[in-house]
TORKOL-4160 file (C-alpha; in steps of 0.2 Angstrom, whole numbers, padded with zeros to 4 digits, m for minus):
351
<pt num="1" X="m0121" Y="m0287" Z="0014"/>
<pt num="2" X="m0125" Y="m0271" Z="0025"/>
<pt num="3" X="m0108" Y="m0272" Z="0032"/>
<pt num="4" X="m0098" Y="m0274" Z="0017"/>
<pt num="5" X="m0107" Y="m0258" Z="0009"/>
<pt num="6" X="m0102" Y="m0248" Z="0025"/>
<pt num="7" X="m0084" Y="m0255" Z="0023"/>
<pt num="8" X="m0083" Y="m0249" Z="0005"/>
<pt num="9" X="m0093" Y="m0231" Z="0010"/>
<pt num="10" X="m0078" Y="m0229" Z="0025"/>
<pt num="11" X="m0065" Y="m0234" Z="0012"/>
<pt num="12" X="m0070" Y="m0222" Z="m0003"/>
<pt num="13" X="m0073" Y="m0208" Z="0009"/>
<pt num="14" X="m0055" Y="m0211" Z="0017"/>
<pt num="15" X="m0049" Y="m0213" Z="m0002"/>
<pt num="16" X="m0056" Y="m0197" Z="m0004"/>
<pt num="17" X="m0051" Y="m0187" Z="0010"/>
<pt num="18" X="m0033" Y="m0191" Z="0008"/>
<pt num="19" X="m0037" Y="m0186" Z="m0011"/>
<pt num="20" X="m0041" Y="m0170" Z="m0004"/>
<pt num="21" X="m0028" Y="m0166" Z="0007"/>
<pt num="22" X="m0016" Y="m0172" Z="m0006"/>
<pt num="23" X="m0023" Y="m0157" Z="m0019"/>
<pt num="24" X="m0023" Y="m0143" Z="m0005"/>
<pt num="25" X="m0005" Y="m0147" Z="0000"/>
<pt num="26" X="m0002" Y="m0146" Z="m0018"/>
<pt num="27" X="m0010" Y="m0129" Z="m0019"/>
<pt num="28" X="m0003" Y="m0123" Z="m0006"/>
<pt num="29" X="0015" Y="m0127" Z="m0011"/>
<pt num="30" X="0011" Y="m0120" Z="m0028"/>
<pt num="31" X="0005" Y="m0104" Z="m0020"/>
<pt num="32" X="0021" Y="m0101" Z="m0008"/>
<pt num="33" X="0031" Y="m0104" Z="m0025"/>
<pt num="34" X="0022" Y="m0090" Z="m0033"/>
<pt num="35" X="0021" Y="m0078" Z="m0018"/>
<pt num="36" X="0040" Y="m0080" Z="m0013"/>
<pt num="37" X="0042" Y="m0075" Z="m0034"/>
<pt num="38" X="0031" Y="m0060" Z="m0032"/>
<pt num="39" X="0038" Y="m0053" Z="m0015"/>
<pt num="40" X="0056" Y="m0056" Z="m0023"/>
<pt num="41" X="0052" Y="m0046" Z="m0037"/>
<pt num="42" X="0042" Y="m0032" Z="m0030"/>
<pt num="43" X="0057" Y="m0031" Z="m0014"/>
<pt num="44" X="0068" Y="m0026" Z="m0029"/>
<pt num="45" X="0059" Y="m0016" Z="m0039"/>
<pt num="46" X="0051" Y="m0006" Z="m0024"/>
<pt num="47" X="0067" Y="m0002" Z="m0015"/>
<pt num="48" X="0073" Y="0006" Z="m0032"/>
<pt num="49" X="0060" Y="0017" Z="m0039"/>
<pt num="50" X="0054" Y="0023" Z="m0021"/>
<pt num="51" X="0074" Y="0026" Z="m0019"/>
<pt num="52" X="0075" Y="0036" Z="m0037"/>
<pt num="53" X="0057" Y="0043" Z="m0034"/>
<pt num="54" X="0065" Y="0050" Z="m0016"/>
<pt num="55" X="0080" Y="0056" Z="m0027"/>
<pt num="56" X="0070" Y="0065" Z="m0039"/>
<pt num="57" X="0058" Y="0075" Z="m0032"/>
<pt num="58" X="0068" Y="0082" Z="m0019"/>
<pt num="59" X="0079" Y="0091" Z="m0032"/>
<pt num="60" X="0061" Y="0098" Z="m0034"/>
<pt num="61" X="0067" Y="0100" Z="m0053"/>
<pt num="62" X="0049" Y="0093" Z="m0057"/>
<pt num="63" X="0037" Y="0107" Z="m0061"/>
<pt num="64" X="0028" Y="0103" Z="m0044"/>
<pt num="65" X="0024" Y="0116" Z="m0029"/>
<pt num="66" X="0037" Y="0112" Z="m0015"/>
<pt num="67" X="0017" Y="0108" Z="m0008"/>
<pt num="68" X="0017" Y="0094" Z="m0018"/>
<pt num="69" X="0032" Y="0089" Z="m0019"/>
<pt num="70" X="0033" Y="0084" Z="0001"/>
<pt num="71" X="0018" Y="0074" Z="0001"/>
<pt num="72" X="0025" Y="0065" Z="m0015"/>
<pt num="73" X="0040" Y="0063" Z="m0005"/>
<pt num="74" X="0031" Y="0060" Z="0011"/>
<pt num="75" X="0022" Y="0047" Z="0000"/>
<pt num="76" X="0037" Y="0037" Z="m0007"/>
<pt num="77" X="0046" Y="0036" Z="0010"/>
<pt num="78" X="0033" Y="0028" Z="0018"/>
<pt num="79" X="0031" Y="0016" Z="0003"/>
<pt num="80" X="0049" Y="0012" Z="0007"/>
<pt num="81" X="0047" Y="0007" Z="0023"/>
<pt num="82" X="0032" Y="m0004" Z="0020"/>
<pt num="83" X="0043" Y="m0013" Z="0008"/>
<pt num="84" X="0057" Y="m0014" Z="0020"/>
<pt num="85" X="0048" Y="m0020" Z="0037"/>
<pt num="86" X="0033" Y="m0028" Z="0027"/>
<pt num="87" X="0040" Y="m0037" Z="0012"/>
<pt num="88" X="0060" Y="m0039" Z="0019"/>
<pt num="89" X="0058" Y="m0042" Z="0036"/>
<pt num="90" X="0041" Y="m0053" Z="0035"/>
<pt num="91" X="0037" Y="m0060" Z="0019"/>
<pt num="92" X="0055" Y="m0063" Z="0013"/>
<pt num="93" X="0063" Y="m0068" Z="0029"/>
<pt num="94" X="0050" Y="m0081" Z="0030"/>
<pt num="95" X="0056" Y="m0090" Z="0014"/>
<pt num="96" X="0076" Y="m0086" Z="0014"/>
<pt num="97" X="0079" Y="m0086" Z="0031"/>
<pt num="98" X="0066" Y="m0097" Z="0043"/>
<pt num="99" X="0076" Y="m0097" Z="0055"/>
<pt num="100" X="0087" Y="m0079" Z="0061"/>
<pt num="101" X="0087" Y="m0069" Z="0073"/>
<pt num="102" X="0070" Y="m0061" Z="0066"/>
<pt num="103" X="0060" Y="m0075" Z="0070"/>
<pt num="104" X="0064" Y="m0072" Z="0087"/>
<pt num="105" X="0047" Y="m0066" Z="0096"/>
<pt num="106" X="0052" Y="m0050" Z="0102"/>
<pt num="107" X="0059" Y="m0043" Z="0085"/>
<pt num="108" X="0044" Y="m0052" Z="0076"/>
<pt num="109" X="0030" Y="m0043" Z="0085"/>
<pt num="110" X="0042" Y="m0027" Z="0086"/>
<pt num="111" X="0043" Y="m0029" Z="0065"/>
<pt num="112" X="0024" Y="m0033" Z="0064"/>
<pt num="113" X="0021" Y="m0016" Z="0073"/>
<pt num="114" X="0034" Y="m0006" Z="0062"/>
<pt num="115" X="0027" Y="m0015" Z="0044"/>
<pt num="116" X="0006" Y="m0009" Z="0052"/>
<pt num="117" X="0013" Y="0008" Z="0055"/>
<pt num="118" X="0022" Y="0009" Z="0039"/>
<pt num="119" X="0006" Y="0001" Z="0030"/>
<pt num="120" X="m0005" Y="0018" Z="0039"/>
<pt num="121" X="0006" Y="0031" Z="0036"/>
<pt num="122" X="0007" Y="0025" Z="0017"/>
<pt num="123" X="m0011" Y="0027" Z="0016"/>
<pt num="124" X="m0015" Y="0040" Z="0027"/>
<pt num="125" X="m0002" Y="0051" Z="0015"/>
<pt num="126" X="m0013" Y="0047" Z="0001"/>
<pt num="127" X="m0026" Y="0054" Z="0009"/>
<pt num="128" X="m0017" Y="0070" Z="0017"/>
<pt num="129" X="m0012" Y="0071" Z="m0002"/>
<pt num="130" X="m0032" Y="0071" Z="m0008"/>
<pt num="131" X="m0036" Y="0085" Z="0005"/>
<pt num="132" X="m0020" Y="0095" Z="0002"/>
<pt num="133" X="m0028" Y="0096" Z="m0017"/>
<pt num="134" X="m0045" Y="0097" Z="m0014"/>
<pt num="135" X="m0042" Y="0113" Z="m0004"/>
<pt num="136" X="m0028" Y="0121" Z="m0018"/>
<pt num="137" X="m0041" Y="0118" Z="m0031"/>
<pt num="138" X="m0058" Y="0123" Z="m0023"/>
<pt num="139" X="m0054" Y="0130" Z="m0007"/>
<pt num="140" X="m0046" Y="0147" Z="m0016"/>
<pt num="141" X="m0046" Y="0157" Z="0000"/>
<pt num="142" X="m0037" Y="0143" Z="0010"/>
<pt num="143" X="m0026" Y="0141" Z="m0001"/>
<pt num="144" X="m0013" Y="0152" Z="0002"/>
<pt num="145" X="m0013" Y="0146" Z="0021"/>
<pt num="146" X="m0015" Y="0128" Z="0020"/>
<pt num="147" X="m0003" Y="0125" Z="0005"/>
<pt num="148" X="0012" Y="0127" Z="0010"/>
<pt num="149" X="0026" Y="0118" Z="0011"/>
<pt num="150" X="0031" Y="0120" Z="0031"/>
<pt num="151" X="0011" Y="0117" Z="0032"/>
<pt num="152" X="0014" Y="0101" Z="0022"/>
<pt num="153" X="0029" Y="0095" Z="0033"/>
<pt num="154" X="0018" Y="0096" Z="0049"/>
<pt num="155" X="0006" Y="0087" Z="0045"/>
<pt num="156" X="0015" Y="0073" Z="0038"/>
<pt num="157" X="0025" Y="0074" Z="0055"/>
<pt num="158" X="0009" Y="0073" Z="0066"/>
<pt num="159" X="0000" Y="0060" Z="0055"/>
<pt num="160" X="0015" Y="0050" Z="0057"/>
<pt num="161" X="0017" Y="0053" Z="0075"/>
<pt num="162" X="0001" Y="0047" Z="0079"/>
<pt num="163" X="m0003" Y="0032" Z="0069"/>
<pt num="164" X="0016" Y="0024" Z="0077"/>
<pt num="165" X="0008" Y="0028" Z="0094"/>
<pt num="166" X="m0010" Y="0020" Z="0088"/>
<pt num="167" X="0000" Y="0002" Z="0084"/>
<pt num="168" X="0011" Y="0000" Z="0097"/>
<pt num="169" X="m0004" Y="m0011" Z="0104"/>
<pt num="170" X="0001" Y="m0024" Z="0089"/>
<pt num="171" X="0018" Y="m0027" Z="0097"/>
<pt num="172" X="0005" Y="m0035" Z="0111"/>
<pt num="173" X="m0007" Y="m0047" Z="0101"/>
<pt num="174" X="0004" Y="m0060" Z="0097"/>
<pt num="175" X="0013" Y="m0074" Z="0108"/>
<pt num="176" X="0029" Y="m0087" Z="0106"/>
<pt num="177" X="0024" Y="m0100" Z="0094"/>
<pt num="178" X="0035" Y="m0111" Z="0103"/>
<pt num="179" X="0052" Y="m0111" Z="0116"/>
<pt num="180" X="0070" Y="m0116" Z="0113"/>
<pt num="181" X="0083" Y="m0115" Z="0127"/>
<pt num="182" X="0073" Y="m0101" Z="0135"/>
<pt num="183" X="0069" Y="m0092" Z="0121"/>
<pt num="184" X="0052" Y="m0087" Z="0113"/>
<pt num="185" X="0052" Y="m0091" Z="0094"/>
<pt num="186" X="0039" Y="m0085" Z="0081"/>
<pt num="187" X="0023" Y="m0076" Z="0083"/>
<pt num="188" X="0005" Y="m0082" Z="0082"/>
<pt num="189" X="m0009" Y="m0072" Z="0086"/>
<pt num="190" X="m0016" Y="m0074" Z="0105"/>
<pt num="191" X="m0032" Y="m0084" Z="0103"/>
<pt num="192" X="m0039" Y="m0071" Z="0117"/>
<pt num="193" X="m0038" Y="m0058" Z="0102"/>
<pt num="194" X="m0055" Y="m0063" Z="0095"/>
<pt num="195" X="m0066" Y="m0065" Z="0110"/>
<pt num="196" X="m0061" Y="m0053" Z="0122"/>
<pt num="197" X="m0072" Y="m0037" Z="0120"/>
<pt num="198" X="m0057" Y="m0025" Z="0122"/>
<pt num="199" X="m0047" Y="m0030" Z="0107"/>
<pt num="200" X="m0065" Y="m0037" Z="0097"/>
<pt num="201" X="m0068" Y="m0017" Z="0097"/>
<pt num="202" X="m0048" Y="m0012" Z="0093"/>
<pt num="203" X="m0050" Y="m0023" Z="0078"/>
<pt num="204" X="m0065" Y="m0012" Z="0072"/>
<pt num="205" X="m0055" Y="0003" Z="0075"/>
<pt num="206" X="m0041" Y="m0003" Z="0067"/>
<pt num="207" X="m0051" Y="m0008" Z="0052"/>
<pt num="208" X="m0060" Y="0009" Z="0051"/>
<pt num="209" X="m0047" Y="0018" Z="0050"/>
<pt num="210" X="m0037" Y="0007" Z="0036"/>
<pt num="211" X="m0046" Y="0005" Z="0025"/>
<pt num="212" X="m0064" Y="0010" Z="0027"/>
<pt num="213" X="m0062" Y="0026" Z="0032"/>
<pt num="214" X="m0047" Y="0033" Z="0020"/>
<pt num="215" X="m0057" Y="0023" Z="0005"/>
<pt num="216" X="m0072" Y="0035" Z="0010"/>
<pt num="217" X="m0063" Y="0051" Z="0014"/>
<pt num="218" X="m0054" Y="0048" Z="m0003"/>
<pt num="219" X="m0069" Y="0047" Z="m0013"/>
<pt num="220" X="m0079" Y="0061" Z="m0007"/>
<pt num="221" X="m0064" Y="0073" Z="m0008"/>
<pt num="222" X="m0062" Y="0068" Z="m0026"/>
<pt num="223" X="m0080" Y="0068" Z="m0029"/>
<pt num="224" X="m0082" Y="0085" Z="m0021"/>
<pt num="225" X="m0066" Y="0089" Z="m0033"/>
<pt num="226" X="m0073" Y="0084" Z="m0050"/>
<pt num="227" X="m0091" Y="0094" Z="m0046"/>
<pt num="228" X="m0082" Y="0109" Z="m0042"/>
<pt num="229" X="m0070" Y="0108" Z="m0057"/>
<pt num="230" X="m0084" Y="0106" Z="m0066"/>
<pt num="231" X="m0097" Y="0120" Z="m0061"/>
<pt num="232" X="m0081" Y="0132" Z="m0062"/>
<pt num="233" X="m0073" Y="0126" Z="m0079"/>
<pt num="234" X="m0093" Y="0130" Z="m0087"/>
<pt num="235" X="m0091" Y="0147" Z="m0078"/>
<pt num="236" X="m0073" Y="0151" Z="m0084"/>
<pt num="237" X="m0079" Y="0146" Z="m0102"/>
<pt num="238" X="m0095" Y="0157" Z="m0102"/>
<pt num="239" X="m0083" Y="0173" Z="m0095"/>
<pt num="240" X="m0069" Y="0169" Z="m0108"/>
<pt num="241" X="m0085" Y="0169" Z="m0121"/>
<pt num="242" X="m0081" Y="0150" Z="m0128"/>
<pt num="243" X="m0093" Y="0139" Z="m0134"/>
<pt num="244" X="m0094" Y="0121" Z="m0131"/>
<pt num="245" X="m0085" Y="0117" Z="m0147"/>
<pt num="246" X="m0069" Y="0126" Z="m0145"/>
<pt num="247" X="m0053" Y="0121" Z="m0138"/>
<pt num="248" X="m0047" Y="0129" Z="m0123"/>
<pt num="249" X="m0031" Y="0136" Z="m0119"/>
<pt num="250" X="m0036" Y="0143" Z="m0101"/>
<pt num="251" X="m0020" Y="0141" Z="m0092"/>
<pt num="252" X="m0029" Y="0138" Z="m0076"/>
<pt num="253" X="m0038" Y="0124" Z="m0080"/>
<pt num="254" X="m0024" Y="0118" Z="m0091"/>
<pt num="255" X="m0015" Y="0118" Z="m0072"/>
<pt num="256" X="m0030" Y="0110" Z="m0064"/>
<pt num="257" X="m0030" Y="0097" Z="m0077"/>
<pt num="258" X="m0012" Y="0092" Z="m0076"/>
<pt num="259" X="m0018" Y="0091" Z="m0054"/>
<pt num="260" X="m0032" Y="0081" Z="m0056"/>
<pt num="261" X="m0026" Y="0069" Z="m0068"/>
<pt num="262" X="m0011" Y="0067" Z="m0054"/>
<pt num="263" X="m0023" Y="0065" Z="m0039"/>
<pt num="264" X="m0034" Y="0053" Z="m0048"/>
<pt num="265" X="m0022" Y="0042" Z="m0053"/>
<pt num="266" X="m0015" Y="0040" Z="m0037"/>
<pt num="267" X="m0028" Y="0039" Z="m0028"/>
<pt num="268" X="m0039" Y="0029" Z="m0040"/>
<pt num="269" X="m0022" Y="0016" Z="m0040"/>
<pt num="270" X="m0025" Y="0015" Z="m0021"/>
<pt num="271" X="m0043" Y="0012" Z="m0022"/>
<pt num="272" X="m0041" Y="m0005" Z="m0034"/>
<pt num="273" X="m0026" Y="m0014" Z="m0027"/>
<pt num="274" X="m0035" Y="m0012" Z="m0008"/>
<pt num="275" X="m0051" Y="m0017" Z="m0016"/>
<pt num="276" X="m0048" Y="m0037" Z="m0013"/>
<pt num="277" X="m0043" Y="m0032" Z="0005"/>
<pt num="278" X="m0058" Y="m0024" Z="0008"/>
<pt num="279" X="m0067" Y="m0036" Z="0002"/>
<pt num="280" X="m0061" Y="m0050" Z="0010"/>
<pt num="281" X="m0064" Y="m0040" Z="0027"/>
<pt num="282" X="m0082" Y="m0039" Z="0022"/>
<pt num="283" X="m0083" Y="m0058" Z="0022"/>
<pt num="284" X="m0075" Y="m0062" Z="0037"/>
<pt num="285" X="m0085" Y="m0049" Z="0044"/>
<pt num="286" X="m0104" Y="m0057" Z="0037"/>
<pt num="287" X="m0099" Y="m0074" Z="0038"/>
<pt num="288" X="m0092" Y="m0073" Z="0054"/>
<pt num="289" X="m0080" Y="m0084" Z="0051"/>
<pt num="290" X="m0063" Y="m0085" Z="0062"/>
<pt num="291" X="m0049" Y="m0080" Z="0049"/>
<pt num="292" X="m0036" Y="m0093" Z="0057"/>
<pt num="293" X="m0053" Y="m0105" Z="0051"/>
<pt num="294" X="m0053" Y="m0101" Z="0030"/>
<pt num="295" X="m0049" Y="m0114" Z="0021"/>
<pt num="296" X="m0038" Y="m0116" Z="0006"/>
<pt num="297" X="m0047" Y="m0105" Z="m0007"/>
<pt num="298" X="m0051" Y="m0091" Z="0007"/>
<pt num="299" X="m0035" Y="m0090" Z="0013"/>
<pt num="300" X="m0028" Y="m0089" Z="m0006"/>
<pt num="301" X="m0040" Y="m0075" Z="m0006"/>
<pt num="302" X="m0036" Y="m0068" Z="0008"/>
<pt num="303" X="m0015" Y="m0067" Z="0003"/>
<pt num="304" X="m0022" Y="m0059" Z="m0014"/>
<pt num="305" X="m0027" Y="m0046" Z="m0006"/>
<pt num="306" X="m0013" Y="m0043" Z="0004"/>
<pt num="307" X="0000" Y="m0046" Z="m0010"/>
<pt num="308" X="m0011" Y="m0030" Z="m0021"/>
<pt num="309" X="m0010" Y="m0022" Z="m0005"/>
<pt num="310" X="0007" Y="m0022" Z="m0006"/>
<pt num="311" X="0008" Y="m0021" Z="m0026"/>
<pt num="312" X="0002" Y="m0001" Z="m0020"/>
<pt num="313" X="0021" Y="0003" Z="m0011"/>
<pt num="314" X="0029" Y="0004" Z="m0030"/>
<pt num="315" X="0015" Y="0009" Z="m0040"/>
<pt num="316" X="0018" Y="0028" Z="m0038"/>
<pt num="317" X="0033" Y="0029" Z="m0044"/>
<pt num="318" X="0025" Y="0025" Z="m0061"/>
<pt num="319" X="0013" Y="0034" Z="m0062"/>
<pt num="320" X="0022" Y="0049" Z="m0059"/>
<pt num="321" X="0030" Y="0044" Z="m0074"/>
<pt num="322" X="0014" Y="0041" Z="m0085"/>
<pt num="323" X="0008" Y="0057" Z="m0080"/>
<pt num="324" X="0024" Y="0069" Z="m0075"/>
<pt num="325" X="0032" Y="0074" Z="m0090"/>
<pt num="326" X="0051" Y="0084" Z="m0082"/>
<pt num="327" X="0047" Y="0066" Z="m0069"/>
<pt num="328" X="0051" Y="0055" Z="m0083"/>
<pt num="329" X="0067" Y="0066" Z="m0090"/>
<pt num="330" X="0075" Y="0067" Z="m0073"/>
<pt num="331" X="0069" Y="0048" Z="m0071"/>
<pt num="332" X="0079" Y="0044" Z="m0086"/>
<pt num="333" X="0093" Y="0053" Z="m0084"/>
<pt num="334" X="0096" Y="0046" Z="m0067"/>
<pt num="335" X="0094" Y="0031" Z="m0075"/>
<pt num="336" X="0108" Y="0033" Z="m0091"/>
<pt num="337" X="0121" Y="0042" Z="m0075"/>
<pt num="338" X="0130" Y="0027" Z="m0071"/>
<pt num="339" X="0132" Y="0021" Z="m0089"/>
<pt num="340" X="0137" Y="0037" Z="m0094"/>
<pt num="341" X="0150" Y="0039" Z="m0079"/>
<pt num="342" X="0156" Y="0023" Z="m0085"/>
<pt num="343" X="0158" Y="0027" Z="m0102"/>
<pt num="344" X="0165" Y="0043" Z="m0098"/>
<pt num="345" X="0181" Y="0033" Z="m0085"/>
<pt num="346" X="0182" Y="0020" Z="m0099"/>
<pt num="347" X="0184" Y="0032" Z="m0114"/>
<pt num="348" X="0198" Y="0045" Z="m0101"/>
<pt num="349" X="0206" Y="0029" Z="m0096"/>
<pt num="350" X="0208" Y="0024" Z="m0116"/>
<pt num="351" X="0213" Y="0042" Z="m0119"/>
């Protein structure tokens, strides 16, 4: 009796285990299906509005200091380029073309430096962008100094400089998955990468400074922001002799307003689609749990976090036009040009 009871436990729990594995392959195809849809979609629309945003405000037609309008610019280009070499090269080529001449290890670990480097300058703008306005609006004296537009281009330039140089150490963490006539195909992270001491403490590094630090810089130069717009808007109000009641038509804060709403939109936008990212750091880090080790749902997680990551490379684009008014006009007449270049050859040609 004893040994038909176990024969029946070994049988249900073998029943069961392949049920199991049956469900996570399930949700696992089911989840490819809908990343390869979103990475599609989001390589399309990316490459167009960080194109047309490029476009538009270089014209500087935009009611934007030039300042401004080269961190926006700065901005944009660096979004580009994380949808190129992240979403293109990686997440895309993974689905459409499994096996090309970007699988091959050498390009895959020199693409997987490129799409890091990309990912930091695209932050590290926004927070370039934070302090640029921080000091135009409390920082007076400063101001005239720092906000400039060959001050701007220099430290876009050195920002850049030095995050490429701080990720050429990722072209080194990965080896060949596997080799084919002599050649290295694929890249999977060295196993060496989460024991030895040396890249245990690059790792820390590298996630202080994305996204731990820029998410604390971010919110203490917008909190700083906010208090002093504040204090000065109360002072400006008691000079000008206006109570609480009435409406204001104080052209500087008018200007200020129209900034703020800008930085805090941008940056706020940053703060929630990196959230998930964050957080699933924080996990990996308390748990102690081996990321190649998550299972289903923390790795589905953990993909969630990167796919919002990305969701921030197109997101600027609109709200510059929620909250740029001569944004939107050139936005929609860039737009309506080729219809009406069109129409224009077809009506001539009728004529």
């Amino acid at each position: 009796m004893d040994q038909e009871l176990k024969r029946w436990m070994a049988l249900f729990l073998q029943t069961d285990c392949l049920q199991q594995k049956v469900t996570d392959k399930f949700i696992q195809k089911m989840f490819d299906s809908i990343d390869k849809i979103f990475y599609t979609i989001l390589a399309f629309i990316g490459v167009l509005v960080n194109l047309l945003a490029i476009v538009i405000l270089s014209q500087g037609k935009c009611g934007l200091s030039s300042c401004t309008t080269r961190y926006l610019v700065g901005m944009a280009t660096a979004d580009l380029l994380v949808i190129i070499t992240e979403v293109i090269l990686r997440r895309l080529s993974y689905y459409y073309f499994p096996w090309s001449f970007l699988n091959i290890t050498h390009v895959c670990t020199t693409v997987v430096a490129l799409s890091r480097a990309a990912a930091d300058c695209s932050v590290w703008f926004t927070v370039t962008f934070s302090f640029d306005r921080f000091v135009a609006i409390c920082c007076q004296k400063l101001k005239t100094k720092y906000c400039t537009e060959k001050t701007a281009a220099i430290v876009l330039a050195t920002t850049c400089i030095l995050l490429s140089l701080r990720n050429i150490p990722f072209y080194f963490i990965h080896e060949p998955k596997q080799i084919i006539n002599n050649v290295p195909w694929f890249c999977v992270i060295k196993p060496s990468i989460y024991t030895e001491p040396g890249w245990v403490g690059y790792d820390w590094l590298d996630t202080l400074l994305l996204p731990f630090l820029p998410f604390a810089l971010i919110l203490l130069l917008n909190g700083l922001t906010v208090r002093y717009i504040l204090v000065a808007s109360r002072v400006r109000k008691g000079l000008r002799g206006q109570s609480k009641g009435e409406n204001s038509n104080d052209p500087e804060m008018e200007s200020r307003r129209k900034s703020v709403i800008l930085l805090f939109t941008i940056s706020g936008s940053f703060i929630i689609l990196w959230l998930v990212n964050v957080i699933e750091f924080l996990y990996y880090i308390i748990s102690g749990i081996n990321p190649r080790d998550f299972n289903d749902s923390e790795y589905i997680f953990q993909q969630v976090g990167y796919m919002m990551r990305n969701l921030s490379c197109w997101t600027n684009t609109f709200i510059y036009g929620a909250t740029q008014s001569k944004f939107r006009e050139q936005f929609k007449s860039m737009v309506k040009y080729p219809f009406r270049s069109i129409t224009h050859l077809m009506n001539k040609h009728n004529n």
